[in-house]
KEMARVO-755953 format. One record per residue (C-alpha): residue in one letter; x, y, z. Coordinates in pm, whole numbers, always signed. Layout:
BEGIN
@residu=A&X=X&Y=Y&Z=Z;
...
REM end
This chain:
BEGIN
@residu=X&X=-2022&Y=-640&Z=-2531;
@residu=X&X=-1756&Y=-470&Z=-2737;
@residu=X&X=-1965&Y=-404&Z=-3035;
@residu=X&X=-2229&Y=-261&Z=-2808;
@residu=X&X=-1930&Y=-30&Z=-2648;
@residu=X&X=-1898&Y=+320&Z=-2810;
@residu=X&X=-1609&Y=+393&Z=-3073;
@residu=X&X=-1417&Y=+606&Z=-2907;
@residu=X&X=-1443&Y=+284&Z=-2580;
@residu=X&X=-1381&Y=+0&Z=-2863;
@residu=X&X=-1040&Y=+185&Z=-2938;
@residu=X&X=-945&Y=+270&Z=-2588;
@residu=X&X=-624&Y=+158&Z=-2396;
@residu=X&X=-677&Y=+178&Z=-2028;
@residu=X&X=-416&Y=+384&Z=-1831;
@residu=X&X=-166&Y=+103&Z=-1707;
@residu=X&X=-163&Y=+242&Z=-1368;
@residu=X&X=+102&Y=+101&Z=-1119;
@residu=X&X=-208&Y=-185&Z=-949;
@residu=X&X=-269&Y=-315&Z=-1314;
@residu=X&X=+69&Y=-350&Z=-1457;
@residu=X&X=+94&Y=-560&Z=-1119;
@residu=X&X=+447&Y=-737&Z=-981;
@residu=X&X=+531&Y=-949&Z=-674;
@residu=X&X=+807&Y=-818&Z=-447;
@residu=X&X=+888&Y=-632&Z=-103;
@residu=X&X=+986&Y=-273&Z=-233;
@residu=X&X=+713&Y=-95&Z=-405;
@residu=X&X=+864&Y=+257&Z=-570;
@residu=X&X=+668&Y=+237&Z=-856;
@residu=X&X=+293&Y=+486&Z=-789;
@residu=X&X=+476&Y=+759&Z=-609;
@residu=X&X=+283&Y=+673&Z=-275;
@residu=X&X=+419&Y=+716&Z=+106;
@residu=X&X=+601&Y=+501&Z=+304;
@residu=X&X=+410&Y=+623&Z=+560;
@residu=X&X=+101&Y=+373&Z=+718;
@residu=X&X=-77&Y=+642&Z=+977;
@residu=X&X=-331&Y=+537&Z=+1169;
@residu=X&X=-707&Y=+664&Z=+1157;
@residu=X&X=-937&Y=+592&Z=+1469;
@residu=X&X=-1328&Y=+588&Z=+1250;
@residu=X&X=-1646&Y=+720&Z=+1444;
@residu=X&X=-1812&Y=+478&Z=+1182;
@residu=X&X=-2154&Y=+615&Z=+1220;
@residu=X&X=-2414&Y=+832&Z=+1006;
@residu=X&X=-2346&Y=+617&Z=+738;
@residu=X&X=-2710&Y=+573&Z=+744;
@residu=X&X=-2712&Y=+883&Z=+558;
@residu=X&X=-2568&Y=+1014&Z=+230;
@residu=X&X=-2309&Y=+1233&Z=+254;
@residu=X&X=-2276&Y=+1617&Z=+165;
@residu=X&X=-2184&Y=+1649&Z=-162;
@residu=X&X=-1892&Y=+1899&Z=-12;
@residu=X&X=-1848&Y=+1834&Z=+324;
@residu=X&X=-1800&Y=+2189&Z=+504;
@residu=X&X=-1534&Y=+2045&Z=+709;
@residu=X&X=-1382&Y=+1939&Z=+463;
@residu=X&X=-1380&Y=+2225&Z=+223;
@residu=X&X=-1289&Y=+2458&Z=+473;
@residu=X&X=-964&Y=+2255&Z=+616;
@residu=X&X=-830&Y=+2232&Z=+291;
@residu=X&X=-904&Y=+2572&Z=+184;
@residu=X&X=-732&Y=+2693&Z=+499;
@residu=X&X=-443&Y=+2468&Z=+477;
@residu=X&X=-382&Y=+2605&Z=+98;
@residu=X&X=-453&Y=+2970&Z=+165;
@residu=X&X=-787&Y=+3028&Z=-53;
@residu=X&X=-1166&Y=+3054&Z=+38;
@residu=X&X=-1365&Y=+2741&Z=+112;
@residu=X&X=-1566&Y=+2892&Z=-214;
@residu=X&X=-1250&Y=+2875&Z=-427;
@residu=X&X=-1245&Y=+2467&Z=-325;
@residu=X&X=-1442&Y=+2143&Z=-514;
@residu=X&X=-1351&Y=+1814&Z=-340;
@residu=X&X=-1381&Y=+1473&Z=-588;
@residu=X&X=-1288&Y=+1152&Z=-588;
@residu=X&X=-941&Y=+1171&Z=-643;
@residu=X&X=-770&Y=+1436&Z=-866;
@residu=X&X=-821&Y=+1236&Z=-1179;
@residu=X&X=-1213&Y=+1303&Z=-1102;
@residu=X&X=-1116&Y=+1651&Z=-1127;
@residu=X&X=-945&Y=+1576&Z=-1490;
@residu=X&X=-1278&Y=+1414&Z=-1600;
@residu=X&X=-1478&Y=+1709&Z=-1437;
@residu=X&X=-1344&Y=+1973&Z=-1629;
@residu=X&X=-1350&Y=+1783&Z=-1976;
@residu=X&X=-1696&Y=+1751&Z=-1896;
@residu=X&X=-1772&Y=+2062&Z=-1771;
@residu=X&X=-1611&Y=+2220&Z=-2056;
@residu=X&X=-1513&Y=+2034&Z=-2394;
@residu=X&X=-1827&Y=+1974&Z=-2632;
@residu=X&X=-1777&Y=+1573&Z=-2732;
@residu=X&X=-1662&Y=+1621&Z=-3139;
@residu=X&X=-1591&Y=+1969&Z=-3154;
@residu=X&X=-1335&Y=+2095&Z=-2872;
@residu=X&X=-1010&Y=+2005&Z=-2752;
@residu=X&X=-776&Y=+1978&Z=-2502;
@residu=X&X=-393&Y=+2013&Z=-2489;
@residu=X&X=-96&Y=+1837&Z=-2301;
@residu=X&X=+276&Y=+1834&Z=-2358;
@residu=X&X=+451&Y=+1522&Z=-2335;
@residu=X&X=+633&Y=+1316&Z=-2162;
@residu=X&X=+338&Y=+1412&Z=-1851;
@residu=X&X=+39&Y=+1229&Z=-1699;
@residu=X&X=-114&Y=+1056&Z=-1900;
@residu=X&X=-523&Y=+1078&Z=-1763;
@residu=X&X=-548&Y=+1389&Z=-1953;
@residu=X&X=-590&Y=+1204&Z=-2284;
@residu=X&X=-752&Y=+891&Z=-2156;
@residu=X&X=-998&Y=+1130&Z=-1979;
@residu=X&X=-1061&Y=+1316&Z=-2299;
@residu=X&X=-1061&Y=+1023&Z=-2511;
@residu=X&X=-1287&Y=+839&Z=-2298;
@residu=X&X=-1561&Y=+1133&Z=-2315;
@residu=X&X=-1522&Y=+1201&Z=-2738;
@residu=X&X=-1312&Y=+1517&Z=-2666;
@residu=X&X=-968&Y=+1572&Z=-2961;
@residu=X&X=-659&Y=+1607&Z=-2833;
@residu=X&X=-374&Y=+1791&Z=-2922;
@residu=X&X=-18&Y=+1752&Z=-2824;
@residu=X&X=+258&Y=+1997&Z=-2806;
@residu=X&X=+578&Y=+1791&Z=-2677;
@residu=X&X=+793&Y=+1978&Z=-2377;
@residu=X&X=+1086&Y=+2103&Z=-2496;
@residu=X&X=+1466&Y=+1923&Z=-2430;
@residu=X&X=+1432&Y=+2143&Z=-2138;
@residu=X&X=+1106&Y=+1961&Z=-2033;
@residu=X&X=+971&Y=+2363&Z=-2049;
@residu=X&X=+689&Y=+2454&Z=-2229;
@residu=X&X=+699&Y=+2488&Z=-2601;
@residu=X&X=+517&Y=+2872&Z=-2593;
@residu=X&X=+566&Y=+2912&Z=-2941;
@residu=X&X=+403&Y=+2596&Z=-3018;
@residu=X&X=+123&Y=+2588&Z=-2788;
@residu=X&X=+27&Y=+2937&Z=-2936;
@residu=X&X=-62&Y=+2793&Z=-3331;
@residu=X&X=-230&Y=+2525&Z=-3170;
@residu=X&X=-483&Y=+2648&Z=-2967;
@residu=X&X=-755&Y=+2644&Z=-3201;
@residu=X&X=-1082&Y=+2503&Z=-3054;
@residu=X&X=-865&Y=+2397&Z=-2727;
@residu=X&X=-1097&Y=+2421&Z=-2418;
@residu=X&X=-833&Y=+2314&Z=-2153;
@residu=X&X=-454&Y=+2321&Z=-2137;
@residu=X&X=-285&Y=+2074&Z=-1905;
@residu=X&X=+37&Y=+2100&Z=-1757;
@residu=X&X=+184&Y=+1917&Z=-1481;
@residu=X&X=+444&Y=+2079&Z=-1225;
@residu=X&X=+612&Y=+1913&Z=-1062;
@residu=X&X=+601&Y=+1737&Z=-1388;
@residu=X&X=+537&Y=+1388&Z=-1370;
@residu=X&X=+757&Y=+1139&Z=-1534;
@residu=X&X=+997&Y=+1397&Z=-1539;
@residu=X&X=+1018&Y=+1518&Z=-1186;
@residu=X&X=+1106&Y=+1912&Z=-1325;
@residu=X&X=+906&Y=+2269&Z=-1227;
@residu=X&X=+781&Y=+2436&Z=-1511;
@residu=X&X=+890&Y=+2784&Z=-1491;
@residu=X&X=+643&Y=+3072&Z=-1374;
@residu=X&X=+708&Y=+3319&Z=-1641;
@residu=X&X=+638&Y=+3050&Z=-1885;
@residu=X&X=+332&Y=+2941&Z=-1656;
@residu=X&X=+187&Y=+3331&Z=-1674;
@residu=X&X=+267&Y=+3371&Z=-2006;
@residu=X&X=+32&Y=+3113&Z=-2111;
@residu=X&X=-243&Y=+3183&Z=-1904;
@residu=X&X=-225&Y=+3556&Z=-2076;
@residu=X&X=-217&Y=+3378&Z=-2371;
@residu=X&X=-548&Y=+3157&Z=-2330;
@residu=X&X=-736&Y=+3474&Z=-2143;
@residu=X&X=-1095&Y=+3462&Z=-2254;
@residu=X&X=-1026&Y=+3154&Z=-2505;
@residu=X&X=-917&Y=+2814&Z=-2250;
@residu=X&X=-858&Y=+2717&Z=-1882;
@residu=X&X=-501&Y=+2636&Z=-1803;
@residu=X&X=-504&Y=+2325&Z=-1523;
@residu=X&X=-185&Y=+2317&Z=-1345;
@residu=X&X=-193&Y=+1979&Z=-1190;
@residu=X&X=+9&Y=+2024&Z=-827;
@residu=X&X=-42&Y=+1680&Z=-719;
@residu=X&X=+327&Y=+1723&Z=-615;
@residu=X&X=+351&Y=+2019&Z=-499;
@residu=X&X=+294&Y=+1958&Z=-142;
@residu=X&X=+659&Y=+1865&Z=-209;
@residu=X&X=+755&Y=+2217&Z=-315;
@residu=X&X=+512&Y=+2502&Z=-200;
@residu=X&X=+699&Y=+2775&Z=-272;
@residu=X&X=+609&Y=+2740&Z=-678;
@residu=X&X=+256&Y=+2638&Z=-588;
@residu=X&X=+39&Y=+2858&Z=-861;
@residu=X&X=-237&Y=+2937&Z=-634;
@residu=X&X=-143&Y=+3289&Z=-584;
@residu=X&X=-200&Y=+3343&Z=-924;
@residu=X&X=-604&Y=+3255&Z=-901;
@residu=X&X=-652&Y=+3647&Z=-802;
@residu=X&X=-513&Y=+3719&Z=-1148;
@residu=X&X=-655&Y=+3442&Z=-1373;
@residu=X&X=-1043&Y=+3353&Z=-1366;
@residu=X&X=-875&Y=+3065&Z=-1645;
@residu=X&X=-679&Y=+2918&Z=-1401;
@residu=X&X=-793&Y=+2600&Z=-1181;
@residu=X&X=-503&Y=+2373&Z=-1026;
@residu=X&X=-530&Y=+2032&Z=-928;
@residu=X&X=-468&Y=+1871&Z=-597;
@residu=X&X=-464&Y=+1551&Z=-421;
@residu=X&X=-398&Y=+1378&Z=-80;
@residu=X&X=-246&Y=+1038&Z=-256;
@residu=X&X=+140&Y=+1171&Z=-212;
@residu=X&X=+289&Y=+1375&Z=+56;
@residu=X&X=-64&Y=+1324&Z=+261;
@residu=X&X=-15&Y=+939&Z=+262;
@residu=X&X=-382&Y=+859&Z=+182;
@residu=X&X=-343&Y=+699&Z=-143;
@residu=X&X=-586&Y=+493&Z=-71;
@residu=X&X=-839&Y=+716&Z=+37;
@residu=X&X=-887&Y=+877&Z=-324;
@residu=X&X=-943&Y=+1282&Z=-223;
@residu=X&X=-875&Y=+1543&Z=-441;
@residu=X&X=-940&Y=+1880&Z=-502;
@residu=X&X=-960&Y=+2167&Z=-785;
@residu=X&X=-846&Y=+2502&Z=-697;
@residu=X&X=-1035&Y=+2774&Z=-877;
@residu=X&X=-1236&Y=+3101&Z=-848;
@residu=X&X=-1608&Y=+3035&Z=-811;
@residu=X&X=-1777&Y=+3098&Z=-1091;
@residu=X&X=-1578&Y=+2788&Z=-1220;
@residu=X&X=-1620&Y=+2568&Z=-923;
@residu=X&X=-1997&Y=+2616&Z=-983;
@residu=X&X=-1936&Y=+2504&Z=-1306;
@residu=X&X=-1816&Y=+2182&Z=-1170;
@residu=X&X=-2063&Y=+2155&Z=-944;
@residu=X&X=-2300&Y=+2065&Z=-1234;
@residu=X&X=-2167&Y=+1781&Z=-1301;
@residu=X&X=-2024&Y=+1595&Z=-1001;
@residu=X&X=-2208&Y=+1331&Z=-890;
@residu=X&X=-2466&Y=+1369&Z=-586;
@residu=X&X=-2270&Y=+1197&Z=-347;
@residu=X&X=-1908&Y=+1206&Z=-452;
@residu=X&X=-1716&Y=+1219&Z=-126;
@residu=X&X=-1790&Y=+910&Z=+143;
@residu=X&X=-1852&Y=+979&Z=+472;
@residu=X&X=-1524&Y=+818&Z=+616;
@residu=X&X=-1337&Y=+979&Z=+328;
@residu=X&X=-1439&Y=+1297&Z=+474;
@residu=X&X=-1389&Y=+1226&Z=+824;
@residu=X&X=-1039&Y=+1126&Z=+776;
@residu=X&X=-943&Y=+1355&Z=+536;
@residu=X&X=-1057&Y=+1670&Z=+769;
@residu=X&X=-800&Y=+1449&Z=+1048;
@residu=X&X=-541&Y=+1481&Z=+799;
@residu=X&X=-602&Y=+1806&Z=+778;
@residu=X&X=-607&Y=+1894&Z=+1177;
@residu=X&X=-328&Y=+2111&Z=+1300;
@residu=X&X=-177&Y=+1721&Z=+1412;
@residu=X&X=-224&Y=+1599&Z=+1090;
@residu=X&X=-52&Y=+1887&Z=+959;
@residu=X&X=+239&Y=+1907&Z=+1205;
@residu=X&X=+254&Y=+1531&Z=+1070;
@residu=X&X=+254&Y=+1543&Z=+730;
@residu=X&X=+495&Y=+1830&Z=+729;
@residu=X&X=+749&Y=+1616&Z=+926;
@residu=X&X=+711&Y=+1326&Z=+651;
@residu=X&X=+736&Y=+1526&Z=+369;
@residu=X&X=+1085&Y=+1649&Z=+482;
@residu=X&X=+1205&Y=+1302&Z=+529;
@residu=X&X=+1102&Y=+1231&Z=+256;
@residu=X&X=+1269&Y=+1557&Z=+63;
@residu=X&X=+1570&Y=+1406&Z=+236;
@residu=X&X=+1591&Y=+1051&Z=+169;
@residu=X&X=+1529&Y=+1223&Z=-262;
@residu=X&X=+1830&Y=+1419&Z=-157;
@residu=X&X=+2015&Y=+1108&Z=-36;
@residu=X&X=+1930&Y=+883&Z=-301;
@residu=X&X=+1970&Y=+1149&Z=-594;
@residu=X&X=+2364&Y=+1196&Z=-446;
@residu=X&X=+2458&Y=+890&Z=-464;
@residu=X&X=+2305&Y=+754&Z=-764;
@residu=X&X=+2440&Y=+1055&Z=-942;
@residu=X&X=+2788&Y=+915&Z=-842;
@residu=X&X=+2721&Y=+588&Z=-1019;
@residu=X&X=+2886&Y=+576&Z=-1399;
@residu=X&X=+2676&Y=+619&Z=-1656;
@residu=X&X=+2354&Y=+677&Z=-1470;
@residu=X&X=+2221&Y=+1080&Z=-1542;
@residu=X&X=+1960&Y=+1213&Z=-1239;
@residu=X&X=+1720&Y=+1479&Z=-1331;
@residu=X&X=+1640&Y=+1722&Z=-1034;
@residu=X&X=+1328&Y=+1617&Z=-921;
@residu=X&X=+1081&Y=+1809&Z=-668;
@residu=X&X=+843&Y=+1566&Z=-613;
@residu=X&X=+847&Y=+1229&Z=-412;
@residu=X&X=+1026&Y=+1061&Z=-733;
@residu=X&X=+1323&Y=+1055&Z=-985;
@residu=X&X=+1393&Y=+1017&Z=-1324;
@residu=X&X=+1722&Y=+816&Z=-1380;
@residu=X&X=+1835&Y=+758&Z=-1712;
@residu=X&X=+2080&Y=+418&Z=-1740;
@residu=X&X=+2252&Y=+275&Z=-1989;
@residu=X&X=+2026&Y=+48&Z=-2035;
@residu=X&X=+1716&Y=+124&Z=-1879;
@residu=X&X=+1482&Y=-183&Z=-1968;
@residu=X&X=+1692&Y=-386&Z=-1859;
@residu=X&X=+1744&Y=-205&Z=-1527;
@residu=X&X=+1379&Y=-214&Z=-1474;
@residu=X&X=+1341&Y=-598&Z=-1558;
@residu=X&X=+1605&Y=-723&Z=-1341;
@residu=X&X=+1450&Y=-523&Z=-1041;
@residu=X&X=+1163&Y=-651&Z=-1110;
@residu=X&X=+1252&Y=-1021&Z=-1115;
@residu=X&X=+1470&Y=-897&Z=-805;
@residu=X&X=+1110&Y=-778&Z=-597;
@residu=X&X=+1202&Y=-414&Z=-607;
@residu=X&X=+903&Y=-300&Z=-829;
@residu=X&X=+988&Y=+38&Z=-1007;
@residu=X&X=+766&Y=+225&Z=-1323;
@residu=X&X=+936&Y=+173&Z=-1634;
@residu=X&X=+922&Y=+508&Z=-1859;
@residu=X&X=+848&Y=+596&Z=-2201;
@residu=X&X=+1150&Y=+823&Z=-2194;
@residu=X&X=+1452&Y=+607&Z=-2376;
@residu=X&X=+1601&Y=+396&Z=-2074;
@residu=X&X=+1479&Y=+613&Z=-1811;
@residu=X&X=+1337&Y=+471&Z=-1464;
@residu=X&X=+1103&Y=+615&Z=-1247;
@residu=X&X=+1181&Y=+543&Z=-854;
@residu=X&X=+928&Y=+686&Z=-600;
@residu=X&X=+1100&Y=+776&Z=-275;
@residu=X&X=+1053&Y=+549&Z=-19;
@residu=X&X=+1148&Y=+491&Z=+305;
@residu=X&X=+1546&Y=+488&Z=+376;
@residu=X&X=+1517&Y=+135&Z=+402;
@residu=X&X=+1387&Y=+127&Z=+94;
@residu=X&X=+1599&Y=+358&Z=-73;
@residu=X&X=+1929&Y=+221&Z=+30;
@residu=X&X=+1800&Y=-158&Z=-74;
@residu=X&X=+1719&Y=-22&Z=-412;
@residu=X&X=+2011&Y=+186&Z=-435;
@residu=X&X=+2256&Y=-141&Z=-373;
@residu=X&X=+2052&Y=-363&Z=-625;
@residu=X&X=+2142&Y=-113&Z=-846;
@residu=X&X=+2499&Y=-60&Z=-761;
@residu=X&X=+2538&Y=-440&Z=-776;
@residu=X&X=+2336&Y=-454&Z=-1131;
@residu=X&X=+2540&Y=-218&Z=-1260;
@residu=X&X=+2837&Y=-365&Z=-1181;
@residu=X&X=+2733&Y=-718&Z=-1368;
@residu=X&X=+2639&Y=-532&Z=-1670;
@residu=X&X=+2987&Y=-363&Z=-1683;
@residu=X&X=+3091&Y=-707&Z=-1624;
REM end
C-alpha cells in the first residue's frame, strides 16, 4: 500500500495532534479545548435526509454573531477543512505556493503538502511579528499567506499595521488567511472589519475553543463572496451533519451566547491567574498570551513536560527550546498544574 501511495503521501508525517501523541492522566491542557461539558438536548430526526450543504440557520447565526452577511460565511468541517479548501481552491499542485511563518500551526504545510502544493517559510521575527521585509522577496508564485493571531504556539497578536501592510502588499497577487481560531478570546483585534477593504482577505474560524464544541468539528471562513463561491466548488456535497448543525445554531442562540461569553471570561481569568503566578516562579519566562493557552519557557523544558506527563497532567511539548504549552483549564485544573510545577521545580533546584 505504500508504493501504491503518491510521493508527496510516501514522504508525509502526519500532524501529531494532541489524540495521537496520546497520554494517560486526569488533567488534559494539552489541545487548547474547554473545560466546559454543556449539555445539548438532540431533536434526532430528518436524518433520513442529507443535509444542506450550508445550513441557513446556521450561516446566518454565525454571520450575525460575527457582524458580516450570511453571504460573506462558508461553514466546513472544522477550520482545518477550511485550510484544505483554500489550497484547493487556489494553489495549482507543482506550480504555486503557499507561505507561513514559524513557530505557528502547523496544518498549513501538511495541508499543502498533502495536496502537491510548495511551501515557503518566512520565520516570525524574535518579536514573533511578521518578517515584512522577508515575506516581500518571497512571494513569488505564493497563492496564500497564512498567519495565525492569536498565534498559536506562541500565544502573541500579530500587529494590525503589520497585518494591513501585507494584505496591500499581496493586492491582486495572494489571499492573506488570518486564522482567528482564538480570537473569540480577544475580539477587539478580530480582522473582520478589514473584509470591506480587502477582497484578498478570508479569516478562519472555529467553534473547538472558547465555544466548547471541540468535538463537534465546525468551522468557518470569513470572506467576501466572490471567494466563498470559490469555495463552494470544492466542498463536499454534504459537509456539515445534521446534528452538527442543529447544535451549532444552539450554540449560537442568544443563551448560547450569553453562555459562552460567561466561559470565555473565566477562562480569560483563570490565564490571568495562572500567568501571575507562574511568572513569580524562578527561572520560568511567560509570554502574554490572548488565547486559551501559554507559552512558558523553563529551564529545562523537556524535562518539565516528561515529568508531568508521567505525573497525569498531560501538557503539548513545543518546538520552541524548552518551552511548554498549557491550555487553560478549569481552576481546578490550573492550580493542580501550577503546584506540580512549583513542586518540580523545586526538586530540580534540588
Amino acid at each position: 500500500m505504500e508504493k501504491l501511495a503518491r510521493k508527496q503521501v510516501q514522504a508525509l508525517t502526519p500532524y501529531l495532534s494532541a489524540r495521537r501523541i496520546g497520554g494517560s492522566g486526569d488533567v488534559w491542557l494539552n489541545a487548547n479545548e474547554s473545560p466546559f461539558d454543556n449539555a445539548y438536548t438532540l431533536e434526532a430526526s430528518r436524518l433520513n435526509r442529507y443535509s444542506e450543504c450550508q445550513p441557513p440557520q446556521l450561516i446566518e447565526a454565525y454571520a450575525a454573531y460575527a457582524g458580516v452577511t450570511p453571504q460573506q460565511v462558508l461553514t466546513s468541517r472544522g477550520a482545518d477543512e477550511g485550510i484544505e479548501l483554500l489550497i484547493r481552491a487556489f494553489c495549482e499542485p507543482g506550480e504555486d505556493a503557499i507561505l507561513y511563518c514559524p513557530p505557528t500551526y502547523g496544518m498549513y504545510a501538511i495541508s499543502a503538502e498533502t495536496i502537491g502544493v510548495e511551501r515557503k517559510t518566512v520565520p516570525l521575527t524574535q518579536e514573533w511579528q511578521l518578517n515584512l521585509e522577508s515575506i516581500e522577496q518571497n512571494l513569488d508564485a505564493v497563492k496564500l499567506v497564512f498567519v495565525c493571531s492569536p498565534n498559536n504556539p506562541t500565544g502573541n497578536l500579530i500587529n494590525r499595521e503589520d497585518i494591513v501592510s501585507l494584505l496591500e502588499m499581496t493586492k491582486d497577487k495572494a489571499i492573506v488567511v488570518m486564522d482567528e481560531a482564538y480570537i473569540d478570546f480577544c475580539p477587539e483585534a478580530s480582522t473582520v472589519d478589514l473584509l470591506s477593504q480587502y477582497p484578498n482577505l478570508a479569516i478562519l474560524r472555529t467553534m473547538s475553543k472558547a465555544f466548547a464544541l471541540a468535538g463537534l468539528r465546525c468551522g468557518f471562513t470569513l470572506a467576501n463572496e466572490a471567494l466563498i463561491q470559490v469555495l463552494l466548488k470544492v466542498i463536499a456535497p454534504y459537509p456539515v451533519p445534521v446534528p452538527v448543525a442543529d447544535i451549532a445554531s444552539s450554540a449560537l442562540s442568544k443563551e448560547g451566547l450569553e453562555r459562552a461569553m460567561t466561559q470565555i471570561s473565566i477562562l480569560n481569568d483563570n490565564r490571568a491567574f495562572l500567568e501571575g503566578e507562574l511568572q513569580a516562579l524562578p527561572d520560568v519566562t511567560v509570554f502574554a498570551g490572548f488565547g486559551n493557552y501559554l507559552l512558558v519557557r523553563f529551564s529545562d523544558g523537556d524535562a518539565l513536560f516528561k515529568a508531568a506527563w508521567d505525573a497525569g497532567i498531560i501538557l503539548r511539548n513545543s518546538p520552541i527550546k524548552d518551552c511548554v504549552r498549557i491550555s487553560i483549564g478549569s481552576r481546578e485544573e490550573c492550580e493542580k498544574t501550577l503546584n506540580f510545577i512549583k513542586q518540580q521545580l523545586a526538586q530540580f533546584a534540588a
